[in-house]
C-alpha positions in Angstrom: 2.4 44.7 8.1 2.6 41.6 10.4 -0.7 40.5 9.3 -0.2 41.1 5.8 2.5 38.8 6.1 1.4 36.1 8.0 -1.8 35.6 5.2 1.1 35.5 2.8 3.4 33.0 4.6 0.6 30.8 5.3 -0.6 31.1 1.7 2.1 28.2 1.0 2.7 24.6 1.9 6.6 24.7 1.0 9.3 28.1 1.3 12.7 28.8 1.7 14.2 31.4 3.0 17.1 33.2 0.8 20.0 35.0 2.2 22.1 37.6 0.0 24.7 37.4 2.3 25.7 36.3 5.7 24.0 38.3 8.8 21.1 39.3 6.4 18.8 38.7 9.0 17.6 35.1 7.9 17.4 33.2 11.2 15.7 36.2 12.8 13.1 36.2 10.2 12.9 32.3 10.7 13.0 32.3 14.5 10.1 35.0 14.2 7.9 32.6 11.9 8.7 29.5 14.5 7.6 31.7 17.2 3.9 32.0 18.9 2.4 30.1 15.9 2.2 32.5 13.5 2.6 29.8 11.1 -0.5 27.3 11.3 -0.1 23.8 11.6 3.0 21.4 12.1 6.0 22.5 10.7 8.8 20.5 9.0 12.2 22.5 9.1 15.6 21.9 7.3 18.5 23.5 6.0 20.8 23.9 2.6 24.0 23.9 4.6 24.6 24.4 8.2 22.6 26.8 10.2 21.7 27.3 14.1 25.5 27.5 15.5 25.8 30.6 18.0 29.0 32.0 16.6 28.7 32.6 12.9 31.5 30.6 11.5 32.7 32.8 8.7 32.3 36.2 10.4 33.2 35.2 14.0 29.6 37.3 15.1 27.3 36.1 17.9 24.0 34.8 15.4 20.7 34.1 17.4 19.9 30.2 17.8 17.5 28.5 15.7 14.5 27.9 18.1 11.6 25.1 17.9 8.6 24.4 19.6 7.4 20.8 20.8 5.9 18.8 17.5 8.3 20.5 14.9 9.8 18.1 12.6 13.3 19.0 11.9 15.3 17.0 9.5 19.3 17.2 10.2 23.0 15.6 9.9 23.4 13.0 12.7 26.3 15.1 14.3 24.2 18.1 15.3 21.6 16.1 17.2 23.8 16.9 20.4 24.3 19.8 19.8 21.0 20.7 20.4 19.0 21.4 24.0 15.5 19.9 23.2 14.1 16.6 23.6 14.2 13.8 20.3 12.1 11.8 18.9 13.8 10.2 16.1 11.5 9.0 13.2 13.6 8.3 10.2 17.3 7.7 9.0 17.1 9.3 5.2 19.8 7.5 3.9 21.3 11.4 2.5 25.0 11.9 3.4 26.4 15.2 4.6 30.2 15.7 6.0 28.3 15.7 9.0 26.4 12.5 9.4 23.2 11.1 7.4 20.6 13.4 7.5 18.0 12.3 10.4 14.4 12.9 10.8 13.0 14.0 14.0 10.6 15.2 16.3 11.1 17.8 18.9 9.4 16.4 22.1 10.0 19.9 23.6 10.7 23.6 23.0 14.6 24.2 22.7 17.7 24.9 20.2 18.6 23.1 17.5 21.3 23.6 14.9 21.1 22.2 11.1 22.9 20.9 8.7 20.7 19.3 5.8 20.6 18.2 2.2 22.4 20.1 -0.5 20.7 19.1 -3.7 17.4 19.9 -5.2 16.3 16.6 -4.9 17.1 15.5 -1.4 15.2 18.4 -0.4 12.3 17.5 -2.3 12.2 14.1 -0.4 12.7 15.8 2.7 9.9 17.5 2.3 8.1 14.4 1.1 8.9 12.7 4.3 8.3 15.8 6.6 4.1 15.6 4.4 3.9 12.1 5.3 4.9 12.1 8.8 1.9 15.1 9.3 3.4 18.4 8.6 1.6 21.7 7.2 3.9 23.0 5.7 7.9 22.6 4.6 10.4 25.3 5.8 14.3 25.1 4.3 16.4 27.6 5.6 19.0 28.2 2.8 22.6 28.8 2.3 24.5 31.8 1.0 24.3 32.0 -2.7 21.8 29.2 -3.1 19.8 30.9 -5.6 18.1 27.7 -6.4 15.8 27.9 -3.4 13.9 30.2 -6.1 12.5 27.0 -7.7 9.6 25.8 -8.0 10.6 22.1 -7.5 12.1 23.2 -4.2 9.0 26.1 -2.7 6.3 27.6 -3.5 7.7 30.7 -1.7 11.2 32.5 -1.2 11.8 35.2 1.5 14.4 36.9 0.2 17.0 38.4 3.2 19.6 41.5 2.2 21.3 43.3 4.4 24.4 46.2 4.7 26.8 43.1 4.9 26.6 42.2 1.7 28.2 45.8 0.6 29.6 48.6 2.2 27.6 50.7 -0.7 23.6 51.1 0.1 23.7 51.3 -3.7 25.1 48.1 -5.0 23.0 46.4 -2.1 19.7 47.6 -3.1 20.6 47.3 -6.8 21.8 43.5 -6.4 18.7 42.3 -4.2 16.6 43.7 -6.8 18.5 42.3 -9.3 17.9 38.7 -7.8 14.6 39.8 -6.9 13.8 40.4 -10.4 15.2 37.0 -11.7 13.7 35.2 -9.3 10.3 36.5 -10.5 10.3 35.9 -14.1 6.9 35.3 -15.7 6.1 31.6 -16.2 5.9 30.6 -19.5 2.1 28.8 -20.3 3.4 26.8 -23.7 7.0 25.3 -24.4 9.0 26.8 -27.2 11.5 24.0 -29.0 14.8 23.0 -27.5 17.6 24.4 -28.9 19.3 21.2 -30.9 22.8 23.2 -32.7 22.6 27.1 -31.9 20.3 29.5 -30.0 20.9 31.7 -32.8 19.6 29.1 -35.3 16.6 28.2 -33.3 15.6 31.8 -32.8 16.1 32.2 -36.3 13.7 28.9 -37.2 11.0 29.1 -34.6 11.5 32.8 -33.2 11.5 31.3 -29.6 13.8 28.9 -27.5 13.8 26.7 -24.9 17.4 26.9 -22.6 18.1 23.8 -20.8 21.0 24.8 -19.4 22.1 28.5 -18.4 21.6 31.4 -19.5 24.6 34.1 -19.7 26.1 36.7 -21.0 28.0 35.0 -23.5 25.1 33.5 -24.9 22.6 36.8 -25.6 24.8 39.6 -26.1 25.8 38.6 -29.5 22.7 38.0 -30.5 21.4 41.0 -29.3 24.4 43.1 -31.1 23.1 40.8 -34.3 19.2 42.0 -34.3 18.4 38.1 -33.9 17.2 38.2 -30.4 14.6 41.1 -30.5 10.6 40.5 -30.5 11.7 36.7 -29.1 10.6 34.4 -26.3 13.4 32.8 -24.2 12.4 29.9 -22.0 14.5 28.7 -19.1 13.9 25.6 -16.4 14.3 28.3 -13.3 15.6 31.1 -12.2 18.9 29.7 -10.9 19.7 29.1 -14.6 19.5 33.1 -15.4 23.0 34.0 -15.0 22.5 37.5 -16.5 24.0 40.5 -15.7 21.5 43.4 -15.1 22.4 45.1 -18.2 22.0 42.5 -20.4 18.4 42.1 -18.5 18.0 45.4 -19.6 18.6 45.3 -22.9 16.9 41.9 -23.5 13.3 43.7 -22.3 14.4 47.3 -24.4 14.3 44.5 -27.1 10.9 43.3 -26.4 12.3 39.4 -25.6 10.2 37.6 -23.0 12.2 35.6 -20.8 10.1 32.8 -18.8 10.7 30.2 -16.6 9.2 26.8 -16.6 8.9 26.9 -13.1 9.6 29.6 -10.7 8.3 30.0 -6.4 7.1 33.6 -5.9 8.8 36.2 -3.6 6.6 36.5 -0.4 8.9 39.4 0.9 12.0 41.1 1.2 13.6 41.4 4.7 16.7 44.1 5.0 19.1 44.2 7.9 20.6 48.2 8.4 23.4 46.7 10.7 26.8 45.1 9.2 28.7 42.6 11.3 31.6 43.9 9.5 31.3 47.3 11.4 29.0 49.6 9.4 25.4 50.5 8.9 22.7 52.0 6.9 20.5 54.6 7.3 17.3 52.5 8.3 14.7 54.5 7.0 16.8 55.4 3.6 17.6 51.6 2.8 13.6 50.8 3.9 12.5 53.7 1.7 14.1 52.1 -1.4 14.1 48.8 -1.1 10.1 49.3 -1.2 10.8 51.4 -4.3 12.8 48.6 -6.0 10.7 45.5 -5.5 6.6 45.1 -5.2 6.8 43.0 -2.2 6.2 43.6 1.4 10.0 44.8 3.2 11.0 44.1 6.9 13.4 45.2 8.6 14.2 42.7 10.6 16.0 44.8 13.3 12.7 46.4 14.7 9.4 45.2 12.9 10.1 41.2 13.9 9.2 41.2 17.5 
């Protein structure tokens, strides 16, 4: 599996790495990557919200540092940089505010700790990235926050590692269900031509060109309606990315027993699905019964990052 992996990973210049919920594994799954270059090349590394601290601060559970080898580029808020134990190099001052500092640029001079606390829009990370390419990096890795579905677009990756683990639910069922859920949006077919923007009504567009373009989001509210109506069946819906799918899993359903193709303009692809059988919150999953069907729900490779990440 490892090495199936690894040509995957370092099939892309830019990822992110997803999390579902807290302690779904993702630092161990990013710590594994930093490690013993499986990942060729200089690395750039930042993060949609804070990350690296050694008690998690919402659960109050001991979380594995984030650890970097000499020549990483690791773009950050200016108040973690002592919080770290390696050696600096500072290369750039970004000019990106956080509630912790501006977000800095710099080198690790030697293997150690770091904790970070980076941009939180789409387009700071973008020019982090930028600025992580032009000062020699291989490749772009941004650790991201809970909920941060956004990670999933293009713009931002060309891959997502998608982390899920038994905290997210106390039910195996919802858990699996959900990550494929998510899973599923975030791999939406990308759409080759561009239908017209809706101008008044999606259902007046559908009903003029048979297709539409969503610049906004997509919910709920919008399709069932229609789909009660007969006007969205045999129809192409178009949306920017997948954080802009805010459909329920039914509604999925019925918009595809309805034959409507939903697209994205730009979406990364899912590299792999990592799982975590252990709650911090006190319970756990059967390992080889959460392995067995998160493989069954999503055409990915799964880790478990509890025994195959070593």
């Amino acid at each position: 599996m490892s090495a199936e992996l690894l040509q995957l990973l370092n099939g892309v210049q830019t990822m992110s790495i997803v999390g579902m919920c807290k302690n779904a594994g993702k630092t161990t799954m990013l710590n594994w990557m930093l490690h013993h270059d499986r990942l060729q090349g200089t690395l750039g590394l930042t993060s949609i919200g804070r990350d690296g601290e050694s008690t998690d601060v919402v659960t109050g559970t001991e979380k594995p540092g984030i650890f970097v080898r000499e020549g990483t580029l690791i773009a950050t808020a200016k108040d973690m940089l002592r919080l770290g134990d390696t050696t600096l190099e500072i290369m750039e001052t970004t000019g990106i505010p956080t509630p912790l500092g501006e977000v800095v640029i710099f080198r690790a001079r030697s293997d150690g700790n770091v904790q970070l606390a980076g941009p939180s829009i789409t387009t700071q990370l973008k020019e982090v990235s930028r600025l992580f390419f032009e000062m020699g990096a291989d490749k772009s890795i941004i650790d991201g926050a809970l909920g941060r579905k956004s990670l999933g677009a293009r713009a931002v990756a060309e891959g997502v590692i998608l982390c899920t683990g038994a905290s997210y639910h106390m039910s195996i069922d919802k858990v699996v269900a959900d990550t494929a859920h998510v899973y599923r949006l975030m791999n939406l077919p990308k759409a080759e031509t561009m239908p017209p923007e809706m101008e008044e009504s999606l259902e007046k567009c559908l009903k003029d060109h048979g297709e539409a373009l969503i610049s906004g989001a997509l919910t709920d509210t919008m399709v069932m309606p229609l789909l009660r109506s007969g006007v969205l069946r045999n129809t192409r819906l178009v949306v920017k990315d997948p954080s802009k799918v805010l459909l329920s899993s039914d509604a999925l359903d019925k918009l595809q027993t309805r034959q409507v193709r939903l697209e994205t303009e730009e979406a990364a692809r899912t590299l792999c699905v990592t799982i975590n059988p252990v709650s911090a919150y006190g319970w756990k999953f059967d390992k080889d019964e959460f392995m067995t069907r998160m493989r069954e729900a999503v055409d990915v490779p799964v880790i478990n990052v509890k025994e195959e990440l070593t």
